[in-house]
BAKOL-954368 format. One record per atom (N, C-alpha, C): residue number from 1; x, y, z. Coordinates in steps of 0.2 Angstrom, whole numbers, plus 5000, padded with zeros to 4 digits. Layout:
% residues N
REC     k   east   north     up
REC   NUM      X       Y      Z
...
//
This chain:
% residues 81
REC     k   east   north     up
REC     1   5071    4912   5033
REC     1   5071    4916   5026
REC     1   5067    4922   5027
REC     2   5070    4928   5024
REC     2   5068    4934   5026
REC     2   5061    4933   5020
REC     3   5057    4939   5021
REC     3   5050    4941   5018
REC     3   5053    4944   5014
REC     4   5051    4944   5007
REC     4   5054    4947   5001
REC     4   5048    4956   5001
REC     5   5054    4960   4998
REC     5   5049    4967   4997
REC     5   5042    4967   4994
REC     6   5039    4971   4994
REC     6   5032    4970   4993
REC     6   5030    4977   4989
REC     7   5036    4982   4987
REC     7   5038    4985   4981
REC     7   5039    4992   4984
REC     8   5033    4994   4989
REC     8   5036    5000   4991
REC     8   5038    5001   5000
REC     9   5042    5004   5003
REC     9   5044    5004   5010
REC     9   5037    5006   5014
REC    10   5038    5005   5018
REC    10   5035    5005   5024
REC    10   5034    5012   5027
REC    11   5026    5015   5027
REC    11   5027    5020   5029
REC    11   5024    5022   5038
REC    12   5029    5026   5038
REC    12   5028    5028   5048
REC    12   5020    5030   5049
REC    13   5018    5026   5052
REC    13   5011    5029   5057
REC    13   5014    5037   5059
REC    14   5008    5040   5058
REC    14   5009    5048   5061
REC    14   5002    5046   5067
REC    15   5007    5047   5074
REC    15   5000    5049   5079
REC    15   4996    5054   5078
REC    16   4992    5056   5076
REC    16   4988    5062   5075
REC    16   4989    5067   5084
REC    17   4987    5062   5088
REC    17   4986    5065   5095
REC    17   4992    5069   5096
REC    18   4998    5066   5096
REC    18   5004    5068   5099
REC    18   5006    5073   5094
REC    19   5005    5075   5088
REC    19   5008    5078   5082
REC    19   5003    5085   5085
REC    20   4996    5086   5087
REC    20   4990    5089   5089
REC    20   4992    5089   5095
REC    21   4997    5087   5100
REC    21   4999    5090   5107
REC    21   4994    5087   5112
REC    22   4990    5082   5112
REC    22   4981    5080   5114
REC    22   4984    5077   5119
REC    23   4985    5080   5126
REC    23   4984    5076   5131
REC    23   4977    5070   5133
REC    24   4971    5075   5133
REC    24   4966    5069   5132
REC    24   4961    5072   5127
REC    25   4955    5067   5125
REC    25   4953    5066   5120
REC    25   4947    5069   5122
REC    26   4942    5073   5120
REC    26   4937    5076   5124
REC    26   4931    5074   5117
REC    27   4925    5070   5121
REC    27   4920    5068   5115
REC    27   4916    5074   5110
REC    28   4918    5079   5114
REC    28   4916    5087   5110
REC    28   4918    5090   5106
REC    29   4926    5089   5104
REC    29   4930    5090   5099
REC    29   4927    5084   5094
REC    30   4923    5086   5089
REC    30   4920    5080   5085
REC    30   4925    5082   5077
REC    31   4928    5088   5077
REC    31   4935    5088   5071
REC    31   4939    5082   5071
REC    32   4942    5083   5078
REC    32   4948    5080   5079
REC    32   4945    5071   5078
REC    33   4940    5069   5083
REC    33   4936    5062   5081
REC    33   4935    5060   5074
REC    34   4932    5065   5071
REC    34   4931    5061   5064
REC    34   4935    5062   5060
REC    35   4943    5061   5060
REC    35   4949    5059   5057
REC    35   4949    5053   5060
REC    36   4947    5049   5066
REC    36   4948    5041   5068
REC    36   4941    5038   5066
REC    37   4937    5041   5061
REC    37   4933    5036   5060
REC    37   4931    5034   5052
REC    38   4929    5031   5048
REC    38   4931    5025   5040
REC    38   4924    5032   5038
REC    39   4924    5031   5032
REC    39   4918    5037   5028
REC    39   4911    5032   5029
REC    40   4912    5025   5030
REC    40   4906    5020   5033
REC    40   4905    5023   5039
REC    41   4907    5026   5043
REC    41   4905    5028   5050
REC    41   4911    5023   5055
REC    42   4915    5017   5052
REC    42   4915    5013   5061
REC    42   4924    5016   5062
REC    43   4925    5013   5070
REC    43   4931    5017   5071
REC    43   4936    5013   5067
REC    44   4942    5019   5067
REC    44   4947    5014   5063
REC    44   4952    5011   5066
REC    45   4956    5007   5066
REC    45   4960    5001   5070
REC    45   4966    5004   5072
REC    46   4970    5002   5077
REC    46   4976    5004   5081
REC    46   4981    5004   5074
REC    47   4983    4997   5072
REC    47   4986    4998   5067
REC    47   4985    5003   5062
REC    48   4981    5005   5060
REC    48   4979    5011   5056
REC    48   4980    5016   5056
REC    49   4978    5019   5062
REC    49   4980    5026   5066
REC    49   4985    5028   5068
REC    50   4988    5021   5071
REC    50   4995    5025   5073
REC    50   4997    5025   5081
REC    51   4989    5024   5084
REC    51   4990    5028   5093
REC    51   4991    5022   5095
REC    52   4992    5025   5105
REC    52   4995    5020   5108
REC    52   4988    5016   5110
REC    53   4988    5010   5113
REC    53   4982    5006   5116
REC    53   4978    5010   5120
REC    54   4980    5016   5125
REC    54   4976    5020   5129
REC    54   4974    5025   5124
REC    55   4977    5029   5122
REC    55   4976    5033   5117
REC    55   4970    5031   5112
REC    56   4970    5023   5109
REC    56   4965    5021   5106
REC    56   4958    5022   5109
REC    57   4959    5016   5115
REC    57   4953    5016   5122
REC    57   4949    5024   5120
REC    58   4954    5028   5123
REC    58   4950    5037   5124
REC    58   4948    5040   5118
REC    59   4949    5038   5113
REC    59   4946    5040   5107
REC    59   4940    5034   5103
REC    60   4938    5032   5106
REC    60   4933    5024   5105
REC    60   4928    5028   5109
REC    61   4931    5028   5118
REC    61   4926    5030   5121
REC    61   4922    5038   5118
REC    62   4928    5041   5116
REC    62   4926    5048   5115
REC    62   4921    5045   5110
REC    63   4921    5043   5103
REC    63   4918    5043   5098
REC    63   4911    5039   5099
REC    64   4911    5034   5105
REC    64   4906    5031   5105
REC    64   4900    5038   5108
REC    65   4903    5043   5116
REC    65   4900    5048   5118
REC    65   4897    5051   5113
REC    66   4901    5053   5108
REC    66   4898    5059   5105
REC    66   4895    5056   5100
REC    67   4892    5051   5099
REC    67   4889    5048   5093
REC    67   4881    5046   5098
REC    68   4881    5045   5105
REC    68   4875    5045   5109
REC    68   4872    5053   5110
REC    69   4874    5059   5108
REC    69   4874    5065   5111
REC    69   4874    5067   5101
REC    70   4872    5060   5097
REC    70   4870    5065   5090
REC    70   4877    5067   5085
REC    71   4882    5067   5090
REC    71   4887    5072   5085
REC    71   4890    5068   5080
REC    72   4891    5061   5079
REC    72   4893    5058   5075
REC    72   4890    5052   5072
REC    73   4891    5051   5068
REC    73   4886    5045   5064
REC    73   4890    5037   5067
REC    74   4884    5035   5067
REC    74   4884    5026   5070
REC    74   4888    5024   5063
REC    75   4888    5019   5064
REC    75   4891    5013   5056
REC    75   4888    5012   5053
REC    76   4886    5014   5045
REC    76   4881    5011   5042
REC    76   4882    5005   5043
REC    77   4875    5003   5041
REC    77   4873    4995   5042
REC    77   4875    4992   5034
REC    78   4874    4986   5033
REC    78   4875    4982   5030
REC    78   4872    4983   5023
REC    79   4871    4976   5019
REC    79   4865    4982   5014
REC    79   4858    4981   5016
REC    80   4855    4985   5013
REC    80   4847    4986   5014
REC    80   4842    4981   5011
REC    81   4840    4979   5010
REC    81   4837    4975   5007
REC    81   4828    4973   5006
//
């Protein structure tokens, strides 16, 4: 039995990387990085994005680099309490 519609179509993922021509993902480029990370700080998921599994990896590792190096914020935390 097929899944009934869910009211509006299904939109394509836009790879950012490929759309930007991004051979690799360089953790100094913090523009390009913070379009894969949530307004909380944390990265955003394959399904979300768009990119390939390796393409994710390089962009993880990149954001974690440059979030050690200052240029991007960690995850906020939880609440405060």
């Amino acid at each position: 039995m097929p899944k009934p519609e869910r009211g509006r179509p299904a939109k394509r993922k836009v790879n950012l990387l490929r759309a930007n021509r991004v051979t690799h993902v360089d953790w100094k480029d913090v523009e390009l990085l913070r379009k894969f990370i949530s307004d909380r700080g944390k990265i955003r998921a394959r399904r979300v994005t768009g990119l390939t599994p390796q393409q994710q990896k390089q962009v993880a590792t990149a954001i974690k680099n440059a979030r050690e190096m200052a240029m991007l914020p960690y995850p906020a935390s939880g609440r405060a309490s």
